[in-house]
Gaussian input, Z-matrix of N, CA and C with variables (Angstrom, degrees):
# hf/3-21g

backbone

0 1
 N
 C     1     B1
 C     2     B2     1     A1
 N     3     B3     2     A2     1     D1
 C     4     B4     3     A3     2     D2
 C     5     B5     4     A4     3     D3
 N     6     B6     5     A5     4     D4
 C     7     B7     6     A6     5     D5
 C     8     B8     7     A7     6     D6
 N     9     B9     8     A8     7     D7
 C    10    B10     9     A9     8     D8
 C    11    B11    10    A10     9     D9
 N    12    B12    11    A11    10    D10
 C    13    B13    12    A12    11    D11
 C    14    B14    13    A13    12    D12
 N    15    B15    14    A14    13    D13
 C    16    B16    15    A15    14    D14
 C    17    B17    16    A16    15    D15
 N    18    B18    17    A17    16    D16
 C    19    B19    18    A18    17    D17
 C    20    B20    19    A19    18    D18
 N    21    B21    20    A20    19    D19
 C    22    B22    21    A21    20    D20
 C    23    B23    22    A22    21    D21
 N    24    B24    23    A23    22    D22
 C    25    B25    24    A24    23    D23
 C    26    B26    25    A25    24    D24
 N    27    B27    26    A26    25    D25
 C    28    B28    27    A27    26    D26
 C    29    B29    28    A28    27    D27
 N    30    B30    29    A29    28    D28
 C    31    B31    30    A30    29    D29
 C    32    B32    31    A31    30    D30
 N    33    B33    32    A32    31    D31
 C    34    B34    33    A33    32    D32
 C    35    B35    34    A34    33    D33
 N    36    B36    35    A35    34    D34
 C    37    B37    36    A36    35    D35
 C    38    B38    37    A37    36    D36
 N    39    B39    38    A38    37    D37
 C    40    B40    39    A39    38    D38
 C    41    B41    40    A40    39    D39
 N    42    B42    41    A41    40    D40
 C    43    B43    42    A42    41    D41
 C    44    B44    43    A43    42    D42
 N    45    B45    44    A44    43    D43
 C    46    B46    45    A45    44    D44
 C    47    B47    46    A46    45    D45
 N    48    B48    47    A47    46    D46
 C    49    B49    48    A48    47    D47
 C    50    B50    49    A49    48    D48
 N    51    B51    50    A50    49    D49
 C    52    B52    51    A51    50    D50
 C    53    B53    52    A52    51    D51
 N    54    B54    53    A53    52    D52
 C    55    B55    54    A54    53    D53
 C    56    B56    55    A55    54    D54
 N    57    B57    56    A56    55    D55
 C    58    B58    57    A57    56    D56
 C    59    B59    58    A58    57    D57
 N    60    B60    59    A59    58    D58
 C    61    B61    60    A60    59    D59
 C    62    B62    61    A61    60    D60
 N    63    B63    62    A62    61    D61
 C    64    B64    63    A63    62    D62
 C    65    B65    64    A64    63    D63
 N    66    B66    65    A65    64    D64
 C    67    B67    66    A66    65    D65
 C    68    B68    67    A67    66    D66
 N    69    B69    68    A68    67    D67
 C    70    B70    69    A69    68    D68
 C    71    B71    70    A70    69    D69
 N    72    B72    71    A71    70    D70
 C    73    B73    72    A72    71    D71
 C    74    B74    73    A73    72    D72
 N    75    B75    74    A74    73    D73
 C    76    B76    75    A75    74    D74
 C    77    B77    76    A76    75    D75
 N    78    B78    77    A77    76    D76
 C    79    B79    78    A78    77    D77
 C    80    B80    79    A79    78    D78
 N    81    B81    80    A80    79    D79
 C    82    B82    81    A81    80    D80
 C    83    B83    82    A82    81    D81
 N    84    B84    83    A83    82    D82
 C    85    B85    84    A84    83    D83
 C    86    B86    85    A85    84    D84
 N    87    B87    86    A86    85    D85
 C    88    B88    87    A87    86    D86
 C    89    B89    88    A88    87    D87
 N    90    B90    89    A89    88    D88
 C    91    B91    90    A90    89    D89
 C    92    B92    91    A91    90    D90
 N    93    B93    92    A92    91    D91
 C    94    B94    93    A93    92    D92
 C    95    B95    94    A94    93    D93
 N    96    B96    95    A95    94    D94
 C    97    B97    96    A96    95    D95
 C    98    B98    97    A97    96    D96
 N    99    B99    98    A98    97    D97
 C   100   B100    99    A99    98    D98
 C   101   B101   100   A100    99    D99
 N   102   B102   101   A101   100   D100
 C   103   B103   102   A102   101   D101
 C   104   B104   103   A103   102   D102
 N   105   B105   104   A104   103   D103
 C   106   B106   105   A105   104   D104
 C   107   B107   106   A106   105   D105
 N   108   B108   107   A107   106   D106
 C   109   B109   108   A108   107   D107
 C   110   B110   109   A109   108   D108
 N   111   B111   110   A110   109   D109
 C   112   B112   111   A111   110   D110
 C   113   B113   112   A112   111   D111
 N   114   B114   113   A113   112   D112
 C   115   B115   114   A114   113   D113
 C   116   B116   115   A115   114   D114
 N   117   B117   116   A116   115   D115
 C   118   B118   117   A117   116   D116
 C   119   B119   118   A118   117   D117
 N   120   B120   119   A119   118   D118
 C   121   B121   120   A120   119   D119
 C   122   B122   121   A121   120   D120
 N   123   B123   122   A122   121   D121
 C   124   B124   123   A123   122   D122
 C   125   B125   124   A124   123   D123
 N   126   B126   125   A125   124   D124
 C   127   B127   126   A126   125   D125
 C   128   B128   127   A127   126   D126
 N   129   B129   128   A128   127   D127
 C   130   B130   129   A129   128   D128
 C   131   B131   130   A130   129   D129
 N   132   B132   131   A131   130   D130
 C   133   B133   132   A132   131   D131
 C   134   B134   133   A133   132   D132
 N   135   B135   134   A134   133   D133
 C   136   B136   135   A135   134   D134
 C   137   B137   136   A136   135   D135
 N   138   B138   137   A137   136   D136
 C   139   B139   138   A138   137   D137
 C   140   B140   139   A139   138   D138
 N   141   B141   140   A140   139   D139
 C   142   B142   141   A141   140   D140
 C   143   B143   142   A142   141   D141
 N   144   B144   143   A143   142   D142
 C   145   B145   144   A144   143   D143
 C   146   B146   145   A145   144   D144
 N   147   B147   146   A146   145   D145
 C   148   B148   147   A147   146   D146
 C   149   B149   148   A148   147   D147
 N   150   B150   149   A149   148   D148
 C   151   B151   150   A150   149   D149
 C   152   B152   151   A151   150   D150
 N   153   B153   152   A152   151   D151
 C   154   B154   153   A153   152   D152
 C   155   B155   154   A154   153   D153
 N   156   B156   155   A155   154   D154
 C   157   B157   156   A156   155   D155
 C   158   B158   157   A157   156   D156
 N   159   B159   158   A158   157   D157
 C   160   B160   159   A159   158   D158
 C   161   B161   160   A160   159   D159
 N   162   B162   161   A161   160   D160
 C   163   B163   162   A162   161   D161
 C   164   B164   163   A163   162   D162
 N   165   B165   164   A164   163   D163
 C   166   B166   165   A165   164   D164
 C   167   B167   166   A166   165   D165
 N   168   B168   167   A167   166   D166
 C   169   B169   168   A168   167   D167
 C   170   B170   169   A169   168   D168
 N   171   B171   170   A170   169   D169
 C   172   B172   171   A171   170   D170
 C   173   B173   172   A172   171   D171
 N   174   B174   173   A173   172   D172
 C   175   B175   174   A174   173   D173
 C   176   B176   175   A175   174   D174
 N   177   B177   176   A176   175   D175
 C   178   B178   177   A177   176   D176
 C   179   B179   178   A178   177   D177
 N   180   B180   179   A179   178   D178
 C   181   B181   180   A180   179   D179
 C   182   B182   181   A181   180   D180
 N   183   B183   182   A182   181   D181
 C   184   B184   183   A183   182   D182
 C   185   B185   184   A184   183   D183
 N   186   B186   185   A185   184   D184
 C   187   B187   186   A186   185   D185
 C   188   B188   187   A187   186   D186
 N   189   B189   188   A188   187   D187
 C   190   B190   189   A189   188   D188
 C   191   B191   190   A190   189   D189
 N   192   B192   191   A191   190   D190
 C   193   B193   192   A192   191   D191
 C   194   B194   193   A193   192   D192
 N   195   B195   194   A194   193   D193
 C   196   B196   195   A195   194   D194
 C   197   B197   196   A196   195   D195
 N   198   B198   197   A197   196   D196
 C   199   B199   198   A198   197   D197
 C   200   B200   199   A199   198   D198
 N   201   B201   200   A200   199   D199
 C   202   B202   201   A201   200   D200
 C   203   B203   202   A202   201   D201
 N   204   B204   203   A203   202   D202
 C   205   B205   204   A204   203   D203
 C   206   B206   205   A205   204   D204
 N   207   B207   206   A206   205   D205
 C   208   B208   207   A207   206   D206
 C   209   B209   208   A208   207   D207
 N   210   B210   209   A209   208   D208
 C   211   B211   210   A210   209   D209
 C   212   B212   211   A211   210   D210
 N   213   B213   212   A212   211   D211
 C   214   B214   213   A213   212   D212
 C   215   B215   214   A214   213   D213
 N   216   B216   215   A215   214   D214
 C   217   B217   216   A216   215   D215
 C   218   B218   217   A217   216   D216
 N   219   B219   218   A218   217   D217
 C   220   B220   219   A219   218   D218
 C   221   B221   220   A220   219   D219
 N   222   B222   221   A221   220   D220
 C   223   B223   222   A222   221   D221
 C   224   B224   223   A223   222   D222
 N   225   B225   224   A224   223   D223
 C   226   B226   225   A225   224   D224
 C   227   B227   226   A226   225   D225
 N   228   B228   227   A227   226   D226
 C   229   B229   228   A228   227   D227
 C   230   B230   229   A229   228   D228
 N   231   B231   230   A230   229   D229
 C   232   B232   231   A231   230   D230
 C   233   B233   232   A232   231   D231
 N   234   B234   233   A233   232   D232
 C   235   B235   234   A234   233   D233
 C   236   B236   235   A235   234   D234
 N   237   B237   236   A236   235   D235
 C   238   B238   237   A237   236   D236
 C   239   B239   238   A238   237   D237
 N   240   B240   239   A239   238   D238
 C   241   B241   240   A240   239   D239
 C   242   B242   241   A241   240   D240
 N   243   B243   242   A242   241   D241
 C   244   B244   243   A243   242   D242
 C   245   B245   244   A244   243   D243
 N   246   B246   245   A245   244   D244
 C   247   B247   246   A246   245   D245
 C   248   B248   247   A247   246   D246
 N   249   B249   248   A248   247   D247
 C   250   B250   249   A249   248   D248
 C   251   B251   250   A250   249   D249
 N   252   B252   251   A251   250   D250
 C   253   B253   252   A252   251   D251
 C   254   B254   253   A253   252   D252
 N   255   B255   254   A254   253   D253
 C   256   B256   255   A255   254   D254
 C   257   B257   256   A256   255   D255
 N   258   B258   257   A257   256   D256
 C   259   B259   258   A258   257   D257
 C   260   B260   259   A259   258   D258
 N   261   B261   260   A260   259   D259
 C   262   B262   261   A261   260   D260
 C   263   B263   262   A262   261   D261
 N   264   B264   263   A263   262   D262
 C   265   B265   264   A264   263   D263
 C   266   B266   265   A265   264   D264
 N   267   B267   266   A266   265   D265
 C   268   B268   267   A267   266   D266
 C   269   B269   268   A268   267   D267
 N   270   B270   269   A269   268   D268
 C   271   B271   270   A270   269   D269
 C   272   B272   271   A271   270   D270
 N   273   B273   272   A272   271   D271
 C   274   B274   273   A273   272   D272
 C   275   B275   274   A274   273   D273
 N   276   B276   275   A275   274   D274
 C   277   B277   276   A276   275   D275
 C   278   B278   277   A277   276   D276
 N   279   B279   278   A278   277   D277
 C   280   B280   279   A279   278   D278
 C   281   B281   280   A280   279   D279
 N   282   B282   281   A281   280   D280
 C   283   B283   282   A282   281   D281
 C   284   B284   283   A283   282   D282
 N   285   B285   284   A284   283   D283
 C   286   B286   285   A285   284   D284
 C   287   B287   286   A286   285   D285
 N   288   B288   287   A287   286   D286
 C   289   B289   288   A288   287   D287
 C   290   B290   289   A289   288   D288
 N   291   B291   290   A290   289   D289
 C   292   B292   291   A291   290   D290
 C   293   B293   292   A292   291   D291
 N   294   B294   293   A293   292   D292
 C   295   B295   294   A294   293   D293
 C   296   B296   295   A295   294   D294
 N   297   B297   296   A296   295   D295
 C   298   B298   297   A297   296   D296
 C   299   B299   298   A298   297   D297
 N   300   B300   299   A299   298   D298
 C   301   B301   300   A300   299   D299
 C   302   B302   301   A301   300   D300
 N   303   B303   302   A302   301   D301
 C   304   B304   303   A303   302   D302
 C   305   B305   304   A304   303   D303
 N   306   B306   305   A305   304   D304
 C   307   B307   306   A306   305   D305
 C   308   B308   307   A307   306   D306
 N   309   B309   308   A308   307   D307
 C   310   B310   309   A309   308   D308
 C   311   B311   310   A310   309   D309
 N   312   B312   311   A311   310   D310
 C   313   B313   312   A312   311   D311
 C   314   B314   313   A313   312   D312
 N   315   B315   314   A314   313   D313
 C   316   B316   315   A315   314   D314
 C   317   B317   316   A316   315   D315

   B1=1.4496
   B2=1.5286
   B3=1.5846
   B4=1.0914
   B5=1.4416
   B6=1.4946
   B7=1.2149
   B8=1.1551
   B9=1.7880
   B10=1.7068
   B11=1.7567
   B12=1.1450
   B13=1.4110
   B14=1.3890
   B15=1.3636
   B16=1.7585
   B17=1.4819
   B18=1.6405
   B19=1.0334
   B20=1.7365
   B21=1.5748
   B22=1.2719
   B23=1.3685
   B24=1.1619
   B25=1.9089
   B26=1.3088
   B27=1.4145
   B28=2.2945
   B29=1.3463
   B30=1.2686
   B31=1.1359
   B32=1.0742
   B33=1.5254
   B34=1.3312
   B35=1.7010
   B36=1.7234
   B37=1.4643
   B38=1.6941
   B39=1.2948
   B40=1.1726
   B41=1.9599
   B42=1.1750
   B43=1.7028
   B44=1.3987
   B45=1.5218
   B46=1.4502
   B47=2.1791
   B48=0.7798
   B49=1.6929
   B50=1.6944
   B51=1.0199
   B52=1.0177
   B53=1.6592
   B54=1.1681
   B55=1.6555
   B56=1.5554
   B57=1.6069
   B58=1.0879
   B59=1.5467
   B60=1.2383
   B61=1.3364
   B62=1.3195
   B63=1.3690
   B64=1.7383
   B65=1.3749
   B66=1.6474
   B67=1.6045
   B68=1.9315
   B69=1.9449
   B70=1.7843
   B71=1.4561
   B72=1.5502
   B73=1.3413
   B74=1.5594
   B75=1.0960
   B76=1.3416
   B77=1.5018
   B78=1.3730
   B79=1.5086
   B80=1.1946
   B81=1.2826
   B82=1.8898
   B83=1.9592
   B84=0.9576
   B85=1.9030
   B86=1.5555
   B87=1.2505
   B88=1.0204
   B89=2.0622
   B90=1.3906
   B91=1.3875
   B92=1.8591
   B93=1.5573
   B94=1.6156
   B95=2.0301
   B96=1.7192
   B97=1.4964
   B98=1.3500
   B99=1.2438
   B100=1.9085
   B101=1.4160
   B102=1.4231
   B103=1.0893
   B104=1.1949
   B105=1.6352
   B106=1.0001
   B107=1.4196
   B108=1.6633
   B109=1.4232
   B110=1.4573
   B111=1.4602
   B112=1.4061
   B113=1.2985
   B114=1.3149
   B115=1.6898
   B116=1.8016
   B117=1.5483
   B118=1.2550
   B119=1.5458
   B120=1.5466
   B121=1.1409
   B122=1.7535
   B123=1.5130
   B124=1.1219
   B125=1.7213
   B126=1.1813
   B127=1.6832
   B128=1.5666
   B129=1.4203
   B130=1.4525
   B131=1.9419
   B132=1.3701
   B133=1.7878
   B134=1.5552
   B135=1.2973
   B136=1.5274
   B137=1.5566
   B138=1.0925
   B139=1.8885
   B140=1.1350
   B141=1.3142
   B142=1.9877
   B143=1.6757
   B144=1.0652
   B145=0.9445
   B146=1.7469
   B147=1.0714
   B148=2.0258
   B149=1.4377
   B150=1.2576
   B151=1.6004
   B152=1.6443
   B153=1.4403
   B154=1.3135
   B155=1.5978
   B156=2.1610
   B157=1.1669
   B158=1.7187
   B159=1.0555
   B160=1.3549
   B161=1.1724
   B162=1.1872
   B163=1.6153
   B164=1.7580
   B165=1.3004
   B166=1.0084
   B167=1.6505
   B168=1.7017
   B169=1.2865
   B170=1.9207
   B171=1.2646
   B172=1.6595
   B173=1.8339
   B174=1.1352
   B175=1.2583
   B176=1.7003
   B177=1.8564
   B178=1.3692
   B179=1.2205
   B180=1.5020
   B181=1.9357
   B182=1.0711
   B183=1.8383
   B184=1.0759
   B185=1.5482
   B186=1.2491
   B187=1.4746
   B188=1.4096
   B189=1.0322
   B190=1.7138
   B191=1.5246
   B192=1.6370
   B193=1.7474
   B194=1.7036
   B195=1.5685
   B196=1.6188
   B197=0.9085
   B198=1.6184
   B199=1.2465
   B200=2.2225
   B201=1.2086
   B202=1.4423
   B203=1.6178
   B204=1.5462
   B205=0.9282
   B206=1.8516
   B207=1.1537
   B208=1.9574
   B209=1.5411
   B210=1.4717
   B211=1.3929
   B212=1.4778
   B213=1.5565
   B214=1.1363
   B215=1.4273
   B216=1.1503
   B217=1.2314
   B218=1.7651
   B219=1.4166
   B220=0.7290
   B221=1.8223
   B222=1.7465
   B223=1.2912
   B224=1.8189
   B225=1.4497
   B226=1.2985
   B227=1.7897
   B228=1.2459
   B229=1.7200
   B230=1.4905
   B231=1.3009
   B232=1.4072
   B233=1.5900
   B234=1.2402
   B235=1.4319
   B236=1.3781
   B237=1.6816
   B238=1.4648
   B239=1.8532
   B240=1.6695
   B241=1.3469
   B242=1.2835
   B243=1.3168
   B244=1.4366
   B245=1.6698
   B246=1.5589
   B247=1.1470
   B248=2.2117
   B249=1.2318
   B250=1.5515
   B251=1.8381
   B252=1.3382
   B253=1.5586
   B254=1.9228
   B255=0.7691
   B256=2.0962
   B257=1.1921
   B258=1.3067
   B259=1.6203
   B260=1.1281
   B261=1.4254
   B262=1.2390
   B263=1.4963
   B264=1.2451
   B265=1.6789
   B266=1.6873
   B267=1.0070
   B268=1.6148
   B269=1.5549
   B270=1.6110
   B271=1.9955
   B272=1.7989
   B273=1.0663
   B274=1.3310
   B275=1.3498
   B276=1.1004
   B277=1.1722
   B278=1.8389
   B279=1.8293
   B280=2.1371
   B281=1.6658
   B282=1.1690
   B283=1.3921
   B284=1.9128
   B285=1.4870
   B286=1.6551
   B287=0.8655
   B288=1.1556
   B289=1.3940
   B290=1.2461
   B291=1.6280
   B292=1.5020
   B293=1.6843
   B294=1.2811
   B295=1.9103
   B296=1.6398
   B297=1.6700
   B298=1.7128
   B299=1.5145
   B300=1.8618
   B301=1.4309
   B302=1.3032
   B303=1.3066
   B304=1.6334
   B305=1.7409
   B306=1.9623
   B307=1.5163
   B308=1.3471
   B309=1.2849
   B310=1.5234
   B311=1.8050
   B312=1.3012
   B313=1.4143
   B314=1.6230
   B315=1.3047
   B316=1.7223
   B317=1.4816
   A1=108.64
   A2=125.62
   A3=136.40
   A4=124.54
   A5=136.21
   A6=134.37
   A7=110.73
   A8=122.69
   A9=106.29
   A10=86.23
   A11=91.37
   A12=102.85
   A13=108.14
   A14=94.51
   A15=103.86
   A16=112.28
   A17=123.99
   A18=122.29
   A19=92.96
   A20=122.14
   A21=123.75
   A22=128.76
   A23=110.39
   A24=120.93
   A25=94.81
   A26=94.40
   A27=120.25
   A28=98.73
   A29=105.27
   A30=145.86
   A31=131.19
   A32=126.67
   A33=126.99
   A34=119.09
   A35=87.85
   A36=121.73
   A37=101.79
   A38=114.09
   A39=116.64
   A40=118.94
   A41=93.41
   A42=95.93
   A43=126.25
   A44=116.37
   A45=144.31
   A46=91.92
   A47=114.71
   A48=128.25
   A49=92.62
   A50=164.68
   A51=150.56
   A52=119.23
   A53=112.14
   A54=121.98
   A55=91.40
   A56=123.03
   A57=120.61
   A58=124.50
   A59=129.80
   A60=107.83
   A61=121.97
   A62=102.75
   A63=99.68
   A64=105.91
   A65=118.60
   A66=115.76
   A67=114.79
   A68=94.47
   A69=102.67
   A70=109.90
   A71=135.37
   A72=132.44
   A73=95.48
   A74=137.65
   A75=136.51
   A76=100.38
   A77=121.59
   A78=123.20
   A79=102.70
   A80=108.85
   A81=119.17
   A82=95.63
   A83=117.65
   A84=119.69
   A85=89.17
   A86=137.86
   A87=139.26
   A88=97.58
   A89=111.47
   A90=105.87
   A91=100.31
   A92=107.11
   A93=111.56
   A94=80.85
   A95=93.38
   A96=99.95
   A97=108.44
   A98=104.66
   A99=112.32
   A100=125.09
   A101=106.34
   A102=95.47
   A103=141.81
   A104=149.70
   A105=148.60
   A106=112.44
   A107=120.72
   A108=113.17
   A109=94.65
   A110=116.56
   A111=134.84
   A112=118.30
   A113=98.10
   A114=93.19
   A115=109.04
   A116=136.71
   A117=123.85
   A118=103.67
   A119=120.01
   A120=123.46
   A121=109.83
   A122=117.05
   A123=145.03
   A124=129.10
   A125=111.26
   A126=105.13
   A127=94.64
   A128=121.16
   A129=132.59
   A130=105.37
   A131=119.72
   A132=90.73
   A133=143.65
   A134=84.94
   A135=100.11
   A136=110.00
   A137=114.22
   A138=113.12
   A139=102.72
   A140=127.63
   A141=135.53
   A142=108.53
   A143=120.79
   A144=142.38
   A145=123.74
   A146=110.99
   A147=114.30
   A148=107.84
   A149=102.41
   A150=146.29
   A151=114.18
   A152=113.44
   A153=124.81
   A154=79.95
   A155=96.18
   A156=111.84
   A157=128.92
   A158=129.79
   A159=121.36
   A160=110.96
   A161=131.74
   A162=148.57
   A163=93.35
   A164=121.17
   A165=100.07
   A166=92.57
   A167=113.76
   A168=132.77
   A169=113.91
   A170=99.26
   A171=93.87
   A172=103.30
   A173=127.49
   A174=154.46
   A175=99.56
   A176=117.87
   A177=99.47
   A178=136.53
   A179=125.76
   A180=113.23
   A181=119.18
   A182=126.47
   A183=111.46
   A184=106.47
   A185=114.97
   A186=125.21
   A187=99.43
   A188=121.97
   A189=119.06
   A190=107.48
   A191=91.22
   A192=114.64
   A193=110.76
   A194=97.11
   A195=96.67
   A196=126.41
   A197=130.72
   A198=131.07
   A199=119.12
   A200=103.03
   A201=134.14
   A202=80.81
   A203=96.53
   A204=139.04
   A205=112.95
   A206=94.02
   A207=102.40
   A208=108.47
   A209=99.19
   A210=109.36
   A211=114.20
   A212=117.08
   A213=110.47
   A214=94.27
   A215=123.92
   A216=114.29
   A217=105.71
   A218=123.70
   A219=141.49
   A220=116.44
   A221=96.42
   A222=112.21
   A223=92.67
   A224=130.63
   A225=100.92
   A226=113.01
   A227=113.41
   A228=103.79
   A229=99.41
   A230=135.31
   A231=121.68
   A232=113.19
   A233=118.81
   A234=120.79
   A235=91.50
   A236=137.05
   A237=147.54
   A238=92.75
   A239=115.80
   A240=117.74
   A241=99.21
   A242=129.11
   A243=135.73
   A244=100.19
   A245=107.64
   A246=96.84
   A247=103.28
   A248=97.03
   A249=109.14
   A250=97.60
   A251=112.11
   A252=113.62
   A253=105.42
   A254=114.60
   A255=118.95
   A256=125.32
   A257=100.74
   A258=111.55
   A259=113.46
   A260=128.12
   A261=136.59
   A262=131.96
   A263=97.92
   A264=119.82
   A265=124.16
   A266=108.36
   A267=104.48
   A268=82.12
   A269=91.01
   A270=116.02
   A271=120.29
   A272=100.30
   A273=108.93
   A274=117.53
   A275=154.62
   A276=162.51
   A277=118.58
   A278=80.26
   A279=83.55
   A280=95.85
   A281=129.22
   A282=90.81
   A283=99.72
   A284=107.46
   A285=102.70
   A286=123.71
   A287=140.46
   A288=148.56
   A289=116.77
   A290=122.16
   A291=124.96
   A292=115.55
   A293=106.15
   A294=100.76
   A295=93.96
   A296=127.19
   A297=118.26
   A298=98.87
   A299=80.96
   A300=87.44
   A301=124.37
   A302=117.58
   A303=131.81
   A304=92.27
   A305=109.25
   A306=88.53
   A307=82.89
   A308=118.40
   A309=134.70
   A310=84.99
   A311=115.97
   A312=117.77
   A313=118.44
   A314=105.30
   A315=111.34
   A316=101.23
   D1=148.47
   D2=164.13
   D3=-101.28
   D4=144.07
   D5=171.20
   D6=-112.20
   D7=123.71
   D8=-179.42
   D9=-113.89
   D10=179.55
   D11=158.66
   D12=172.59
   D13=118.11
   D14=-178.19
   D15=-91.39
   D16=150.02
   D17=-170.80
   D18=-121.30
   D19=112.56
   D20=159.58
   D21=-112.34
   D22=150.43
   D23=-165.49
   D24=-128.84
   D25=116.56
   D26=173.72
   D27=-85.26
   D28=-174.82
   D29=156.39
   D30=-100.83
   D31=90.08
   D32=-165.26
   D33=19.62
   D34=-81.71
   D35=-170.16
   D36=-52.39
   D37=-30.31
   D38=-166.52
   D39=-82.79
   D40=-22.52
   D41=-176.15
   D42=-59.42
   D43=-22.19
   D44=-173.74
   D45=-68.96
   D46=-69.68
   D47=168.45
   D48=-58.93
   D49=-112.93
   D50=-160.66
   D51=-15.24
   D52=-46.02
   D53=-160.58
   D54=-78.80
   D55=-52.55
   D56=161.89
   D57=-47.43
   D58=-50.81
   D59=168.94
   D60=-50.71
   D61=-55.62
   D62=-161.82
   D63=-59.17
   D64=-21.27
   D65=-176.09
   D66=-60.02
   D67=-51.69
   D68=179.82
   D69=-69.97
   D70=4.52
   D71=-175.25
   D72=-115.09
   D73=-59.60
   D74=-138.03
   D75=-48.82
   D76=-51.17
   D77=-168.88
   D78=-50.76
   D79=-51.13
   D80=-162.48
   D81=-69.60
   D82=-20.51
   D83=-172.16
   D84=-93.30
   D85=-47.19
   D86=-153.82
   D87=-72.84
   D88=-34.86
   D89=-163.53
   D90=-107.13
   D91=28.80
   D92=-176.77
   D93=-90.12
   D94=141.24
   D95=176.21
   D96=-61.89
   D97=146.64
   D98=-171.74
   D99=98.64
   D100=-40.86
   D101=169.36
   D102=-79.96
   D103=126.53
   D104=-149.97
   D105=-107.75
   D106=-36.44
   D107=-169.53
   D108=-160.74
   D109=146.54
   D110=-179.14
   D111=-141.86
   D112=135.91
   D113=-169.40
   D114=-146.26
   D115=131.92
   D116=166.09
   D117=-84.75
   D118=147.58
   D119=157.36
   D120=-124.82
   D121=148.46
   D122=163.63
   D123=-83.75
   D124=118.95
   D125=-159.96
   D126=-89.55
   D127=98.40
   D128=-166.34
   D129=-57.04
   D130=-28.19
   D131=141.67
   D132=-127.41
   D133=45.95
   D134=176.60
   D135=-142.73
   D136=76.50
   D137=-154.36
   D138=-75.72
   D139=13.37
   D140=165.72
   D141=-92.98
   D142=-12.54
   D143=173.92
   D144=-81.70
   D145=87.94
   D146=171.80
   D147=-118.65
   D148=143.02
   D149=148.80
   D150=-69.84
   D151=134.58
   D152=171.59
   D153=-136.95
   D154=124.52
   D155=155.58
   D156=-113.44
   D157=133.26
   D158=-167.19
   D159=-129.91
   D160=177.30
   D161=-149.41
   D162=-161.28
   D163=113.04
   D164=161.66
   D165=-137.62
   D166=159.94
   D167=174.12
   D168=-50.64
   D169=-44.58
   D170=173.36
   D171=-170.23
   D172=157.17
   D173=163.75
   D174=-19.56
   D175=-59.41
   D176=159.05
   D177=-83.40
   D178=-7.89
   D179=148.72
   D180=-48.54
   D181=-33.48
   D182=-174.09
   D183=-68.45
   D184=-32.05
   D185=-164.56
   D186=-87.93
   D187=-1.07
   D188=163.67
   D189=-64.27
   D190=-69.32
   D191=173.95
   D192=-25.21
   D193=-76.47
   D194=173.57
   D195=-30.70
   D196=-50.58
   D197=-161.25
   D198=-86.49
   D199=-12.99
   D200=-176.31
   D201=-55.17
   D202=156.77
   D203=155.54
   D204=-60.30
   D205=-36.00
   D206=-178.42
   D207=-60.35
   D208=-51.63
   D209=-172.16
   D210=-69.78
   D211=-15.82
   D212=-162.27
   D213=-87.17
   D214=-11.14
   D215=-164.18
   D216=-110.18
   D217=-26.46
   D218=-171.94
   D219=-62.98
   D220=-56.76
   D221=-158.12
   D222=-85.49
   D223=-31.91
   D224=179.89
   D225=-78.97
   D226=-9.65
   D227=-179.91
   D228=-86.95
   D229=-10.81
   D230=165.93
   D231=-83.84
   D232=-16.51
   D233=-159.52
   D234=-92.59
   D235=-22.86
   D236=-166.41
   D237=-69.01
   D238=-27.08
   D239=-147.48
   D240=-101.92
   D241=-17.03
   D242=-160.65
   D243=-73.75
   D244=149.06
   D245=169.29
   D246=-128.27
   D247=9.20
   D248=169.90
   D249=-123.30
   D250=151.91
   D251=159.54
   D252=-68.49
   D253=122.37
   D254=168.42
   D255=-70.50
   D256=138.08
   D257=175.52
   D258=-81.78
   D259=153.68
   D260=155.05
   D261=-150.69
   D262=134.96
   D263=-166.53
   D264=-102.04
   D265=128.05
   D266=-163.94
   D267=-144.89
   D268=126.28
   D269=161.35
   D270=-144.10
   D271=148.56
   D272=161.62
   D273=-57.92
   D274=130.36
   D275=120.88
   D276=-3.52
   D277=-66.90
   D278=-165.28
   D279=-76.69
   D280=-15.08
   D281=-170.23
   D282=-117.61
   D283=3.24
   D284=-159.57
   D285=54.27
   D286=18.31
   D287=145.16
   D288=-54.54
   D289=98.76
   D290=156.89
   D291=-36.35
   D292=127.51
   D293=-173.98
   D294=-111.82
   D295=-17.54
   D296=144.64
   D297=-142.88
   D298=159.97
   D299=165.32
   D300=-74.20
   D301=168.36
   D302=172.73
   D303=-33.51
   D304=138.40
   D305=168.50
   D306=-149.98
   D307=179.09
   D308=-161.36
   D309=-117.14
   D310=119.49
   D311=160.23
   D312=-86.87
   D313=140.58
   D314=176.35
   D315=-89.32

């Protein structure tokens, strides 16, 4: 199993369009094969601030996901909203083994 979880930073104005995306996608991300669990989180003092946590079956579900049609559409109307570039973190579970470091996505 894989754990991602991306950390993105809006623009105030911008989180309202964010919350809405992730709301009309999540079902449709949630039922892409591999994935196991989806979750938004809120950074309780920085409320511009969300977490995407995921569960996926292995390194290529996630890379299924990526490559979809969902994502293609998904990840550039959230990336329009950002007002920091996002981190994202992906580990194994059974062994805690980081599989990358922290990286700044373009």
């Amino acid at each position: 199993m894989l754990i991602r979880i991306v950390r993105m930073t809006f623009a105030p104005e911008n989180v309202g369009a964010f919350l809405q995306l992730f709301h009309d996608s999540e079902d449709q991300i949630r039922k892409m094969p591999g994935c196991r669990f989806l979750e938004l989180w809120q950074d309780a003092d920085q409320p511009h601030i969300y977490c995407t946590h995921s569960h996926w079956e292995s390194v290529e579900a996630l890379n299924t996901y990526r490559r979809s049609a969902l994502f293609g559409q998904v990840w550039p109307a959230t990336k329009r909203l950002f007002a920091a570039p996002p981190l994202a973190f992906s580990v194994h579970p059974a062994t805690s083994a980081e599989i990358s470091s922290a990286t700044t996505i373009h």
